[in-house]
C-alpha positions as CSV (number, residue, x, y, z in Angstrom):
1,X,170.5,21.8,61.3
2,X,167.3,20.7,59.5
3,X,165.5,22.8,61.4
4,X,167.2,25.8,60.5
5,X,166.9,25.3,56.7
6,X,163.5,26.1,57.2
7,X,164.0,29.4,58.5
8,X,164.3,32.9,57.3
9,X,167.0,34.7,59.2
10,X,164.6,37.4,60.8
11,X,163.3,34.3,62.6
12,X,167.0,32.7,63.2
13,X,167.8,36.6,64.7
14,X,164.9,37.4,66.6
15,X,165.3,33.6,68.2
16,X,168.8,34.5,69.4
17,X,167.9,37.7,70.4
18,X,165.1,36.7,72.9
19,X,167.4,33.8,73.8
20,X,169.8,36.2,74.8
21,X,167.7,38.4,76.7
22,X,166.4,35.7,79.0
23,X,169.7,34.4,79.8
24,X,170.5,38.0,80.4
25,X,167.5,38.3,82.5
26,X,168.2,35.2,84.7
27,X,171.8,35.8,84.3
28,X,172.3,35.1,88.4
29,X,170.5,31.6,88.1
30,X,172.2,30.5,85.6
31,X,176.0,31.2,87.9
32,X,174.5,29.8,90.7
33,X,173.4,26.7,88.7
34,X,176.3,25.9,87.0
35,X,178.5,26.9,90.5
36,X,176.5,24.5,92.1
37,X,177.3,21.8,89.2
38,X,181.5,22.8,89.1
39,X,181.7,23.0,92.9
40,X,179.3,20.6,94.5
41,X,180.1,17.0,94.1
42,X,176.8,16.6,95.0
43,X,175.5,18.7,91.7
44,X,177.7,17.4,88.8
45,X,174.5,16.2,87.5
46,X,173.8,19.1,86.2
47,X,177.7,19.6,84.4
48,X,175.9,16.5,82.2
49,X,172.2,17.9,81.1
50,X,173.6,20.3,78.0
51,X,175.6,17.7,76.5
52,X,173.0,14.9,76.8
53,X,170.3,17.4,75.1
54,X,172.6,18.3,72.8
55,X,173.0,14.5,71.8
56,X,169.3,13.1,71.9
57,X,168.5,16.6,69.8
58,X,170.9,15.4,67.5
59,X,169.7,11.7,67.3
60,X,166.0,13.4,66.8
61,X,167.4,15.8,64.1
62,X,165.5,14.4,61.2
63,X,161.8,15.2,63.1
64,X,162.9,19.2,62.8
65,X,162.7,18.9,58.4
66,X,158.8,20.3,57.9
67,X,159.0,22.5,61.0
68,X,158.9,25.5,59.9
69,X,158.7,28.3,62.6
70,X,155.6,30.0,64.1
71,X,155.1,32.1,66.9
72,X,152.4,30.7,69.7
73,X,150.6,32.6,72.5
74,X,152.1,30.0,75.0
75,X,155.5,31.5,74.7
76,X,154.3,35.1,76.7
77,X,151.9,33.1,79.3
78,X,155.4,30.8,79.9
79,X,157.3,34.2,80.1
80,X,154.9,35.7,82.3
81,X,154.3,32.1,84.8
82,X,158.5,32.2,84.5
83,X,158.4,35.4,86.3
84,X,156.0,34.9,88.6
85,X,157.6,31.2,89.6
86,X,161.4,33.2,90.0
87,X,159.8,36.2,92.3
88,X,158.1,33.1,94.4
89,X,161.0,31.3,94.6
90,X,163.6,34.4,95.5
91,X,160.5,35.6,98.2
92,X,160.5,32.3,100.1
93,X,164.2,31.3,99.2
94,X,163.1,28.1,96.9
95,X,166.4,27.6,95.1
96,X,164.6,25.0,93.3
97,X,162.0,27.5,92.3
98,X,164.1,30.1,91.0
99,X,166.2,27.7,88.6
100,X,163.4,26.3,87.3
101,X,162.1,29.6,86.0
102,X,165.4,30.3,84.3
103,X,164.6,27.3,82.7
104,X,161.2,28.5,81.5
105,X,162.1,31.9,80.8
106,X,164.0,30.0,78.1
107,X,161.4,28.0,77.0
108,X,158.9,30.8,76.9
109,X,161.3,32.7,74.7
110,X,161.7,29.6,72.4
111,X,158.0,29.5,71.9
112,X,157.6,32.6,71.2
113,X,159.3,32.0,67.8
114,X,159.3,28.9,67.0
115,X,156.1,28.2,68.6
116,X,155.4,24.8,70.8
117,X,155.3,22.2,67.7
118,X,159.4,21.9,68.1
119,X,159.1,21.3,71.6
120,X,156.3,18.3,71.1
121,X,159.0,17.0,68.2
122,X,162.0,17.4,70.5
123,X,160.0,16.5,73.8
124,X,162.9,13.9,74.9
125,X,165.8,16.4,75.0
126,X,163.8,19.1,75.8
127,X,162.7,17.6,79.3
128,X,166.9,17.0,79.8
129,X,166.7,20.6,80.6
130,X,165.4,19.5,84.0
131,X,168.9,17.8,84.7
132,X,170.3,21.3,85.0
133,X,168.0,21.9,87.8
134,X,170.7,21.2,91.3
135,X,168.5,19.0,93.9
136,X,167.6,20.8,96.8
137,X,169.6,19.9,99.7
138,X,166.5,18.3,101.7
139,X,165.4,15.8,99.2
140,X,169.2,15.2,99.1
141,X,169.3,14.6,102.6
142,X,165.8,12.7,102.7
143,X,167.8,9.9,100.1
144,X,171.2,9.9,101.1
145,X,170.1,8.4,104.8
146,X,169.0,5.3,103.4
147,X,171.0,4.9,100.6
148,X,174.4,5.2,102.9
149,X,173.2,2.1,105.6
150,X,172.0,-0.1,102.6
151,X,176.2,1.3,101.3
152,X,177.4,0.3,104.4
153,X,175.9,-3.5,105.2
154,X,176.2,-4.4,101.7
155,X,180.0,-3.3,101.7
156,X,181.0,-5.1,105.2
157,X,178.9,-8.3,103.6
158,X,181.1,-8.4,100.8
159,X,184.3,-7.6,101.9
160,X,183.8,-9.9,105.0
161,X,183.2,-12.7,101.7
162,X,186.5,-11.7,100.2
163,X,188.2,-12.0,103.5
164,X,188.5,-8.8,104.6
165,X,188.3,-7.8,107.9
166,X,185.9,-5.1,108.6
167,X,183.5,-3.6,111.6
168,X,180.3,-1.8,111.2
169,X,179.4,0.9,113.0
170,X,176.1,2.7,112.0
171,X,176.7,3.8,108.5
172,X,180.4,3.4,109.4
173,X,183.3,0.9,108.4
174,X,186.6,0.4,110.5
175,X,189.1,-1.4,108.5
176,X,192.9,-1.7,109.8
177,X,191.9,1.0,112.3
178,X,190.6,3.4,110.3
179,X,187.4,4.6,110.7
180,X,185.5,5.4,107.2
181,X,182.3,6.9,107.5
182,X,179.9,6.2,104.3
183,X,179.0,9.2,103.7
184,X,182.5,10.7,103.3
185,X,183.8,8.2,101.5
186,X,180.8,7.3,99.3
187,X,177.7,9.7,99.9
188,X,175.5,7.6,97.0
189,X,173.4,10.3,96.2
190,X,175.2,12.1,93.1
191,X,175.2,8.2,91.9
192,X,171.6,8.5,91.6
193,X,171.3,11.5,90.3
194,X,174.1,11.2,87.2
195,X,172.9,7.8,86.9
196,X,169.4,9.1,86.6
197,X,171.0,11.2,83.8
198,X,173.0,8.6,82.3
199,X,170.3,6.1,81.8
200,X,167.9,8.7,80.7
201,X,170.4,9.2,77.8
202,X,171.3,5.4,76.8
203,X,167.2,4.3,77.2
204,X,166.4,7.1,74.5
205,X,169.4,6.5,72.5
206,X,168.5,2.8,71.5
207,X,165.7,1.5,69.6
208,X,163.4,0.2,72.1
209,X,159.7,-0.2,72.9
210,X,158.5,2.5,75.8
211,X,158.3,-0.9,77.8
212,X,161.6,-1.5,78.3
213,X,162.7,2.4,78.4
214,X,160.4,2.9,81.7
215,X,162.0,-0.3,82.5
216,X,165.8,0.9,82.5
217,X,164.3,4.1,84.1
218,X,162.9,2.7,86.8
219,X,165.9,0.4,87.5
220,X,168.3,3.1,87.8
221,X,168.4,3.8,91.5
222,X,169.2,0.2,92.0
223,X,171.9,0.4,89.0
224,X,173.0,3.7,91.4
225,X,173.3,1.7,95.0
226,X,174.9,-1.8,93.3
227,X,177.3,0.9,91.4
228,X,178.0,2.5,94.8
229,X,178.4,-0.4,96.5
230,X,181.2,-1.4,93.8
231,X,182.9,1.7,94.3
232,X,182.6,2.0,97.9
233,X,184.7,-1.9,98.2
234,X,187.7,-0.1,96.8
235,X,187.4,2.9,98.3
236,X,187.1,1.7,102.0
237,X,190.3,-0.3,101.4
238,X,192.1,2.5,99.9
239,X,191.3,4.7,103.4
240,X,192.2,2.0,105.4
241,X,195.8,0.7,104.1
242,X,196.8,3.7,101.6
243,X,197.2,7.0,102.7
244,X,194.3,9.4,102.7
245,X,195.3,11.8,99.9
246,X,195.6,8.4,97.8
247,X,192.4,7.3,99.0
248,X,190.8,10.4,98.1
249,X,192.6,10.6,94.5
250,X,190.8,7.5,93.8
251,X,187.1,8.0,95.4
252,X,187.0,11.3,93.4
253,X,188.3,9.6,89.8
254,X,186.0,6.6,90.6
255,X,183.2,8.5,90.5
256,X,183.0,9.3,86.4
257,X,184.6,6.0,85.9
258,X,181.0,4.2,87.3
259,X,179.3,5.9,84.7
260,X,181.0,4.1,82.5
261,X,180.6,0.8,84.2
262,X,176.6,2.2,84.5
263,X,176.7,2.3,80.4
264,X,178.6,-1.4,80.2
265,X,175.4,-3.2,82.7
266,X,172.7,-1.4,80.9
267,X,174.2,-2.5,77.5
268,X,174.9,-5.9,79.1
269,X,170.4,-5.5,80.1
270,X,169.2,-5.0,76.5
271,X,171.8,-8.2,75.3
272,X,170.5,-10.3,77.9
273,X,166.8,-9.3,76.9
274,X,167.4,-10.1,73.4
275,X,169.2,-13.2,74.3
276,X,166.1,-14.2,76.3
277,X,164.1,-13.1,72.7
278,X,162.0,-10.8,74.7
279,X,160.7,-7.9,72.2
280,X,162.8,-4.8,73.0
């Protein structure tokens, strides 16, 4: 890396070593992060937050050629407010509280080196850290209400158009006799959440004027309930006339696959914009 060239390896070794030791340190936040991210549907954000910092640093690779290493002060106070954030959280069991400061601890350590002039140069794929942080089941909860009744009328609307014959019940569907609740078959909130991620990456991997990157920021909880909604169609109709291990298969491979389709409408945004000649 650029960066690097600029470095003496005392500074490359002592880097990795207080690296190490805070991963060491916060060695039991990082498992339960990451568990949370393999085993929880509902956390697969966070399986996404390395790779997209890894990319935007890489995009933002030529900002690191004059920055040259040197140790701050704000690298111990972030060690130290790390600390004092993870005891906090572990006291009043704040899950959210305890992650974060394995995130810091990090950062802290960073700083301590390198100092906080790469972090101000690599501010965009430094704040995708934050995507490893697993959303605390109450905000969770708090979203997922909402977002399954606006799932569930916008589904039975739809598939009443093409023809299909559909009931709703609350924030359920009953199709051929089959009674699909939303939230089993399409919870909607790990669409916002990886879609959150996903548009984070494609606003700051284009050219674009901070304008139209809040723009496609803002718009992605409505990219997450129209994606939703587009998966849902399918997946309602695979529960009621397929079998339920089928039906399953498909809402769980359906899930990465709407990223994709995420990537193809924001692309098919920023062409439309342009086509309108609006300055992106």
């Amino acid at each position: 890396m650029l960066m690097i060239r600029n470095w003496r390896t005392i500074d490359c070794a002592a880097l990795v070593v207080l690296l190490a030791t805070a991963i060491a340190a916060s060695w039991s936040a990082w498992v339960d992060i990451f568990s949370q991210g393999r085993h929880d549907p509902e956390q697969s954000h966070v399986l996404l937050a390395i790779p997209v910092m890894i990319w935007l640093a890489w995009l933002r690779r030529g900002r690191m050629i004059r920055c040259k290493p040197k140790g701050s002060i704000f690298g111990p106070i972030a060690i130290l407010l790390a600390w004092g954030i993870g005891e906090l959280g572990l006291r009043h069991s704040r899950d959210l509280l305890w992650h974060f400061s394995a995130i810091l601890l990090l950062v802290g350590c960073f700083v301590s080196v390198a100092g906080y002039k790469p972090i101000i140069k690599m501010a965009v794929p430094a704040f995708a850290l934050l995507f490893l942080l697993p959303i605390p089941a109450t905000i969770r909860l708090a979203l997922a209400g909402p977002l399954q009744e606006v799932s569930a009328r916008c589904s039975q609307y739809l598939l009443d158009l093409f023809g299909v014959p559909v009931v709703r019940s609350g924030n359920a569907l009953i199709i051929n006799g089959h009674n699909v609740v939303i939230a089993e078959a399409c919870n909607g909130m790990r669409m916002v959440a990886a879609l959150f991620v996903v548009t984070y990456t494609f606003a700051f991997s284009i050219p674009a004027r901070p304008m139209v990157r809040t723009l496609l920021l803002a718009s992605s909880p409505l990219l997450a309930v129209v994606v939703n909604i587009l998966r849902l169609m399918p997946t309602v109709m695979f529960y009621g006339y397929a079998s339920e291990s089928t039906a399953t298969a498909f809402h769980d491979l359906s899930g990465w696959f709407m990223m994709v389709v995420a990537l193809v409408v924001l692309w098919a945004i920023m062409r439309l914009l342009r086509w309108m000649e609006l300055p992106v």
